[in-house]
C-alpha positions in Angstrom: 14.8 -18.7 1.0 12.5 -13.3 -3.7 5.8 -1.4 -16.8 5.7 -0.4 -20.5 4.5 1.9 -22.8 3.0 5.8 -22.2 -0.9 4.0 -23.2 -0.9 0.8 -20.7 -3.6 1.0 -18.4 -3.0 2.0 -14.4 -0.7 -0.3 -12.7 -0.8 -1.6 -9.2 2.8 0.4 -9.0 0.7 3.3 -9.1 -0.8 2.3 -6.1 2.0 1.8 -4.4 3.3 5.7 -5.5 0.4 6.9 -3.4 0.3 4.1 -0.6 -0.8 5.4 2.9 -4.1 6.7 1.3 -7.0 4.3 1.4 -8.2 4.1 -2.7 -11.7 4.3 -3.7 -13.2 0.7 -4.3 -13.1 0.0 -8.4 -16.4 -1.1 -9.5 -16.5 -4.9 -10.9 -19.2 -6.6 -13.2 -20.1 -10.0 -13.9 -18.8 -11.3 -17.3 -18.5 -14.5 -19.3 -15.7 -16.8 -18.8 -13.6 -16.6 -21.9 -12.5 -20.1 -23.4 -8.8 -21.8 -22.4 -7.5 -24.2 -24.7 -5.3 -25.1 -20.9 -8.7 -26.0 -19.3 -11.9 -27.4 -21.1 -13.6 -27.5 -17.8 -13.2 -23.5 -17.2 -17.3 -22.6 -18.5 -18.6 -21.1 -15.6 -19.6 -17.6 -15.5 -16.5 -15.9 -13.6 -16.6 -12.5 -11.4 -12.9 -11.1 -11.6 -11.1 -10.8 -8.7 -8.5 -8.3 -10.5 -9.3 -4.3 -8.8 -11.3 -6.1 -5.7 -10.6 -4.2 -2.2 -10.0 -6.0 0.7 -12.9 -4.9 3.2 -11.3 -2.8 5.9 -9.5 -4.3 8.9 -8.8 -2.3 12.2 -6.6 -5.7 12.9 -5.5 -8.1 10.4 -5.6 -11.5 12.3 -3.3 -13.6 10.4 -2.9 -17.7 10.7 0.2 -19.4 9.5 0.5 -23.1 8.2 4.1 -24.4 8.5 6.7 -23.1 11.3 9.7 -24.3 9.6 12.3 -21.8 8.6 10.4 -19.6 5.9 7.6 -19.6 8.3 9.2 -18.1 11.0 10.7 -15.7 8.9 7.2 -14.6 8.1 6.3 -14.5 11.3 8.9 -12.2 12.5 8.1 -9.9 9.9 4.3 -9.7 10.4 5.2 -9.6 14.3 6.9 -6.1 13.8 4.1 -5.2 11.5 1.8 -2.5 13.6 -1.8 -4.1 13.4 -0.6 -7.9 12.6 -2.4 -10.1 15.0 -1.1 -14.0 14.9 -4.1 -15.9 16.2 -3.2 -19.7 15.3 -0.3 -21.6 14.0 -0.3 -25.4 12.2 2.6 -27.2 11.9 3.1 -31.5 11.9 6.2 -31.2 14.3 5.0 -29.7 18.0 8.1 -28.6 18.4 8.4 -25.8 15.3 4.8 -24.6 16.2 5.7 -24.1 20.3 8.7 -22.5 18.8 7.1 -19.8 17.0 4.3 -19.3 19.6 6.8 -18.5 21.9 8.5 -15.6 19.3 4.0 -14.4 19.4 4.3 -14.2 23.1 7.8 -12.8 23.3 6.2 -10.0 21.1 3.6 -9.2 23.4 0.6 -10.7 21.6 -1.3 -13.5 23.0 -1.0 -17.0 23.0 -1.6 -18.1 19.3 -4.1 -21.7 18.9 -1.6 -24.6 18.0 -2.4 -27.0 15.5 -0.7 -30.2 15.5 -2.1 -33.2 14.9 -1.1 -34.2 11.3 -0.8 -32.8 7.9 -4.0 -31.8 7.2 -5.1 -30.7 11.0 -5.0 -27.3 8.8 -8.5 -28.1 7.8 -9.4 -27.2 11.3 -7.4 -24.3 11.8 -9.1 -22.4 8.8 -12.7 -23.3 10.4 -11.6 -20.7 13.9 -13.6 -17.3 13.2 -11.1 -15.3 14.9 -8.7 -15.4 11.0 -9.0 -12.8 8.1 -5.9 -14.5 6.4 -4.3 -17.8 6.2 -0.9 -17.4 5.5 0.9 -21.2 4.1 5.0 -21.5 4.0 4.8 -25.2 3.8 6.7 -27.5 1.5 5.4 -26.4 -2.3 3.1 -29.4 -2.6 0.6 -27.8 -0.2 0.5 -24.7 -0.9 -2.5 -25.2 -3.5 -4.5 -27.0 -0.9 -3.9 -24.7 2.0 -5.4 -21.9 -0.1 -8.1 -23.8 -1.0 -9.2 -24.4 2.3 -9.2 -20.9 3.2 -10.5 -19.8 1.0 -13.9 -22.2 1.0 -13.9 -21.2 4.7 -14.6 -17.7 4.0 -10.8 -16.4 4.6 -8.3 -14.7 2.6 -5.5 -17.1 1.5 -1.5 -16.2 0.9 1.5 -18.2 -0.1 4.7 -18.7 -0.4 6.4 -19.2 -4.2 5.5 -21.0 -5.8 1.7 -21.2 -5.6 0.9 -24.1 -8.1 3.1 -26.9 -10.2 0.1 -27.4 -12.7 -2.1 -25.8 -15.1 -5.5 -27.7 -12.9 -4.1 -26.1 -9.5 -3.7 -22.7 -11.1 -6.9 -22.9 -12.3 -8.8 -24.3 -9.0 -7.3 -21.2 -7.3 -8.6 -18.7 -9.6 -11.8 -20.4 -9.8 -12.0 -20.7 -6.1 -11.3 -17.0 -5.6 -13.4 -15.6 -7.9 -16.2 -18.1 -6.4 -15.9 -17.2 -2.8 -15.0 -13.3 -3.8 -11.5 -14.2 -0.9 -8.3 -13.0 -2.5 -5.5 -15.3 -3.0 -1.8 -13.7 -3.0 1.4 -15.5 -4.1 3.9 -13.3 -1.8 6.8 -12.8 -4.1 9.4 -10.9 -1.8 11.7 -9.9 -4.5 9.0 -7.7 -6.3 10.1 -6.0 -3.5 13.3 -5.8 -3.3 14.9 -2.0 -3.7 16.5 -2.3 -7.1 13.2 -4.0 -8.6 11.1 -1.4 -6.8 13.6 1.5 -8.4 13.7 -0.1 -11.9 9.7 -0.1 -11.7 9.8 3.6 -11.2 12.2 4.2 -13.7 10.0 1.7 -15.8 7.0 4.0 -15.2 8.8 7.5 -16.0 9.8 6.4 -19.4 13.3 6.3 -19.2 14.4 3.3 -20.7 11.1 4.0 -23.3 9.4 1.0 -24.6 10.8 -2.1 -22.9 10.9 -4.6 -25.5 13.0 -7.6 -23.6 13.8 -8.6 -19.7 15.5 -11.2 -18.3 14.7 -13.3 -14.9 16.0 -16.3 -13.2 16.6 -17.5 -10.1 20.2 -19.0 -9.6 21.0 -20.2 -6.7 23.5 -22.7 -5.3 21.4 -24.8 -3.4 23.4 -28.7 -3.5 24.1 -28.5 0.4 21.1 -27.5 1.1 18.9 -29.6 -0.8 20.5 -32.8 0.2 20.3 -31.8 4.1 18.4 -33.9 6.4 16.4 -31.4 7.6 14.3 -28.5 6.6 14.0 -28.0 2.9 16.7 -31.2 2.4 13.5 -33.2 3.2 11.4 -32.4 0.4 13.0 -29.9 -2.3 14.6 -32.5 -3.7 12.1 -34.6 -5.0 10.8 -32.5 -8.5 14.6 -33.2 -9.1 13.8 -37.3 -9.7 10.5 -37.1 -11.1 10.4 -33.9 -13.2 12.2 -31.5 -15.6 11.9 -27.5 -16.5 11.7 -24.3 -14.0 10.6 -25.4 -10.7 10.7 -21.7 -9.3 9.9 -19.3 -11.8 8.5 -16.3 -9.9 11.6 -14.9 -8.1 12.4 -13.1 -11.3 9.4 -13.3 -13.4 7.0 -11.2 -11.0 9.5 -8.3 -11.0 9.7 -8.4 -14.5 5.7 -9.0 -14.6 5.6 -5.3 -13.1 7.9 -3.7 -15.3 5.7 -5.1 -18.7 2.5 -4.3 -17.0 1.9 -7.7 -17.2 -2.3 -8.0 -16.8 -2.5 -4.2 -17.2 -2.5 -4.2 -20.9 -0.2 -7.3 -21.6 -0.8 -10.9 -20.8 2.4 -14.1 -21.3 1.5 -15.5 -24.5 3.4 -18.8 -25.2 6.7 -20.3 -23.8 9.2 -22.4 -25.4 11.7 -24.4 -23.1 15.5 -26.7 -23.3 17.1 -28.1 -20.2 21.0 -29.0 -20.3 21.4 -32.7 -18.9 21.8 -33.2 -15.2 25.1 -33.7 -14.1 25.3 -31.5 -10.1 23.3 -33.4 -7.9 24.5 -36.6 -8.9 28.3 -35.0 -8.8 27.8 -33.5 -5.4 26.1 -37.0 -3.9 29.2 -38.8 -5.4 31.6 -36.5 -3.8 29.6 -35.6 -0.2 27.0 -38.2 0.7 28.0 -41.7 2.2 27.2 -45.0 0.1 25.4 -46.2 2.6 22.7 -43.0 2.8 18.9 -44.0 1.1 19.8 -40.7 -0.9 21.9 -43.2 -3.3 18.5 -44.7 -4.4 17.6 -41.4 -6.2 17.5 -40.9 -9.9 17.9 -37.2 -11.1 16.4 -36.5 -14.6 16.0 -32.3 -14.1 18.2 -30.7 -16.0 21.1 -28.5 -14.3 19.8 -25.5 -16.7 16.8 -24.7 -18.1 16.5 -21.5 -19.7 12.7 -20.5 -21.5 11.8 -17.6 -23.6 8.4 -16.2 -23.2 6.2 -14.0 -25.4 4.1 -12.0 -24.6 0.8 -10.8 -26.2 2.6 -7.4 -27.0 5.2 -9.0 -28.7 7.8 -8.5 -25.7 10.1 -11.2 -24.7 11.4 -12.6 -21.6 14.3 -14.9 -20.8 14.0 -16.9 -18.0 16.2 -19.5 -15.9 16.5 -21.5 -13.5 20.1 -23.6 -12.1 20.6 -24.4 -8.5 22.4 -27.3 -9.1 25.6 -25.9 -10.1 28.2 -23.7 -8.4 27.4 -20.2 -8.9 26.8 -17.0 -7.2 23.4 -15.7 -6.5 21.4 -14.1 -9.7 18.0 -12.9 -10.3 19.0 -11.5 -13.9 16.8 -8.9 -13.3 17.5 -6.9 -16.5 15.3 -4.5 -19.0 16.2 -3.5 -22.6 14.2 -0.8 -24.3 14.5 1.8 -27.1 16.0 4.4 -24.4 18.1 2.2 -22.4 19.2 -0.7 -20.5 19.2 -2.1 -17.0 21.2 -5.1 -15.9 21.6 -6.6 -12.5 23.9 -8.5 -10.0 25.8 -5.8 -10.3 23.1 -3.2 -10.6 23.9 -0.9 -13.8 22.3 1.3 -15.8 23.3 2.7 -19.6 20.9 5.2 -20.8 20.5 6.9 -24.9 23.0 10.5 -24.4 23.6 10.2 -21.0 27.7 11.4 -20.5 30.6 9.5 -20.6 29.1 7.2 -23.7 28.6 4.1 -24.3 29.2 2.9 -20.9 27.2 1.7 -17.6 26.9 3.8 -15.0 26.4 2.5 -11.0 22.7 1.9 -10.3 23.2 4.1 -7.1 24.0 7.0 -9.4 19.5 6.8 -9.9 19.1 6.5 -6.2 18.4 10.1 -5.1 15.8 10.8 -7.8 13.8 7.3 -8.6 14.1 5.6 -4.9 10.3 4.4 -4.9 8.1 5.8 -2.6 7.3 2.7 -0.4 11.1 2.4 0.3 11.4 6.2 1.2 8.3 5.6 3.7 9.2 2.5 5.3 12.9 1.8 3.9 14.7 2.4 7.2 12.3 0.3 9.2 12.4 -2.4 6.9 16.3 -2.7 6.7 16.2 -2.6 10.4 13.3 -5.9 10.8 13.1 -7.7 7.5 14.7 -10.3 6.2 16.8 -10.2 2.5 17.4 -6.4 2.9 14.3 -5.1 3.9 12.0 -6.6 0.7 10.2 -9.4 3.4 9.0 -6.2 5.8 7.6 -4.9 3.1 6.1 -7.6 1.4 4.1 -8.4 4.5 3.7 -4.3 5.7 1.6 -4.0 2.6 -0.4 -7.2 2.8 -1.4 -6.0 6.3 -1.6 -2.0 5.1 -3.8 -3.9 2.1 -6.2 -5.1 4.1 -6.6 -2.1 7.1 -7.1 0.4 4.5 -9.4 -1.6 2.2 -7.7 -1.5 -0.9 -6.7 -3.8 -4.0 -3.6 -6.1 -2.9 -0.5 -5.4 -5.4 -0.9 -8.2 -6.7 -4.0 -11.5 -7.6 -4.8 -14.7 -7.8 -4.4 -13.9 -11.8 -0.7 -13.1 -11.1 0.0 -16.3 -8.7 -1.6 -18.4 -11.6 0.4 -16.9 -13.9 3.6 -16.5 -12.8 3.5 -20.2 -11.7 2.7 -21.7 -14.8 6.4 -21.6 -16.2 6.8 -24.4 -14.5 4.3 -26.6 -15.8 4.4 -25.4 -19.4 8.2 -25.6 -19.6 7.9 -29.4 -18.6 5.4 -29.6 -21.2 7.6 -28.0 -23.9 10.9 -30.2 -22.9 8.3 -33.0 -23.5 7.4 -32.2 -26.7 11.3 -31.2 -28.3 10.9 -27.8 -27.0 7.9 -26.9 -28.6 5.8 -23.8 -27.7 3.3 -24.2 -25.0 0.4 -21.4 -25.0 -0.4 -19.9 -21.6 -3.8 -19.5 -20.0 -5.8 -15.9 -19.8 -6.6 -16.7 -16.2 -8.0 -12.9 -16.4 -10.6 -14.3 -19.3 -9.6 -11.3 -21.1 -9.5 -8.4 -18.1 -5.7 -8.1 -18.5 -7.1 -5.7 -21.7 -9.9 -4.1 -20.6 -9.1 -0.2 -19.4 -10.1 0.0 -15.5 -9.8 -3.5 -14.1 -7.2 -3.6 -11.2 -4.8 -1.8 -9.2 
């Protein structure tokens, strides 16, 4: 603290190839809800949200909920967004929230509404008619109910990753969204980031043909910082003692969501799931944290390593991981097989069928010139200069704003936040049951295969 073969429908990539030019609005109809075996109670009638423009904003007048780190880190980058407007901020320590009012007012804007009395004073904030979105970077465990309350009062919700821990939560925000017609956006960063971005349009021209496997992960060395106590040590550490599987899923899955055209032809099908035992929290509180700390109370029972595989509809396949418990540098996987080629990250490399020199990768840099994507050749500099991780938070929040002035679909749904979420539930559920596969839900209810629904 981050699409597949010639005959898949339009992709919300596409979108992006001509963003700066507002799209015509995609007409919707009613349809009936299709079954889930993950939710009995899903019956209802359901409008999709997938396609839906924002309505047009001359000024997108944002709310935050949580001031900590990440949240000012959003902050900053919506501040140097042209048309951001930061009208209130909620936060349970005064301090945090005075702190980032002050970076409002340093940026020229006026004073920002403070909410701070307790942890649900966010209630309150979402009631203020002055907010088009409500933006949460609060501790996971609220992230579901922050959206909800936006979205019931009428505003447009947005999240940090990940959205949901359980199959109920994914479904009350797609049921919620659809219900009140108010988008709800998991902001994934890294679908973002330049390489994932220049794979996507390498993806979309057919060079590496039909992608038939990707990998994703997020591995990340995190032991210092989860036992910290402040900030994320405060909280973070607690799906370590009383649960096991992939806790953070969508760092590499939405990327690889994009290149499959996943909900644009192709939905996750099932997931199977094995954790290794624990062993790095417990080894790094043995060897860093005094006997005397509370912290010595704590049981871990998450595995250090959980790798899934996922199949999709399509057949495709996905690996995905999770460790940040071990030592290790910093790895999205971020890789792509198909019947032309190969990408594979961390470092960035690229073999492709005939290219010279053989059977050997060539530097991902050697694409640049011809496949940058066209959002990083419009706002690349600027976003290098302002944003945070190399540019990919600039433009994660320049196009939620650019979104909503020009009216257009967001890049990505509440059908996407739902689904690239539920790895983590459904691999706990596998690990429970001796690795056995665990079917996803169609949050779509069958749109991810109709021609014509979505960006």
């Amino acid at each position: 603290m981050p699409h597949g073969p010639a005959d898949a429908p339009l992709s919300r990539r596409d979108l992006l190839k001509a963003a700066g030019a507002a799209s015509a609005a995609l007409a919707v109809t009613p349809r009936d809800a299709l079954a889930s075996p993950a939710a009995a109670t899903v019956t209802a009638p359901a409008t999709t949200m997938m396609g839906v423009p924002f309505e047009r904003h001359e000024k997108v007048r944002v709310a935050i909920v949580g001031t900590g780190l990440r949240g000012r880190s959003v902050l900053g980058e919506l501040l140097a967004v042209d048309g951001a407007v930061i009208t209130a901020l909620c936060d349970i320590v005064p301090e945090k929230a005075a702190r980032a009012a002050k970076m409002v007012t340093d940026a020229g804007q006026p004073a920002p509404a403070l909410y701070t009395a307790g942890e649900r004073d966010f209630e309150k904030l979402v009631q203020r008619d002055d907010i088009d979105i409500v933006y949460t970077a609060t501790p996971w465990p609220w992230h579901t109910p922050v959206c909800l309350a936006a979205m019931h009062a009428g505003k447009h919700a947005a999240s940090e990753v990940p959205i949901a821990s359980s199959l109920k939560d994914c479904w009350e925000l797609v049921n919620t969204s659809e219900k009140t017609r108010k988008h709800c956006l998991m902001m994934e960063n890294c679908c973002y980031d330049f390489n994932e971005m220049l794979i996507d349009t390498m993806v979309k021209k057919g060079l590496f043909g039909e992608i038939l496997y990707a990998e994703a992960a997020y591995i990340h060395d995190l032991r210092s910082i989860l036992f910290e106590d402040r900030d994320e040590g405060l909280w973070r550490r607690k799906p370590h003692t009383n649960r096991d599987g992939n806790f953070y899923p969508t760092h590499g899955l939405g990327p690889v969501a994009w290149y499959l055209d996943i909900h644009k032809g192709d939905r996750f099908d099932f997931l199977v799931s094995m954790s290794t035992p624990e062993r790095g929290l417990t080894e790094w509180r043995e060897a860093n944290v005094p006997k005397d700390s509370p912290k010595w109370e704590e049981r871990y029972i998450a595995g250090d390593f959980n790798s899934s595989l996922v199949k999709t509809m399509r057949g495709k396949t996905i690996l995905l991981q999770h460790n940040v418990t071990l030592p290790t540098p910093y790895d999205r996987l971020n890789s792509v097989r198909g019947t032309k080629g190969v990408f594979k990250d961390y470092p960035g490399r690229v073999y492709l069928e005939g290219q010279p020199g053989g059977h050997g990768f060539k530097p991902v840099d050697t694409y640049k010139a011809e496949h940058t994507h066209p959002l990083w050749l419009r706002v690349g500099e600027i976003a290098r200069q302002k944003g945070g991780h190399g540019g990919m938070d600039y433009l994660m929040a320049f196009r939620m704003i650019e979104c909503m002035r020009e009216g257009t679909p967001p890049d990505f749904d509440v059908y996407d936040a739902a689904a690239w979420s539920a790895p983590w539930p459904l691999s706990e559920a596998s690990l429970a049951k001796n690795s056995a596969p665990m079917k996803f839900p169609d949050f779509t209810r069958g749109a991810w295969q109709r021609p014509g629904k979505g960006a």
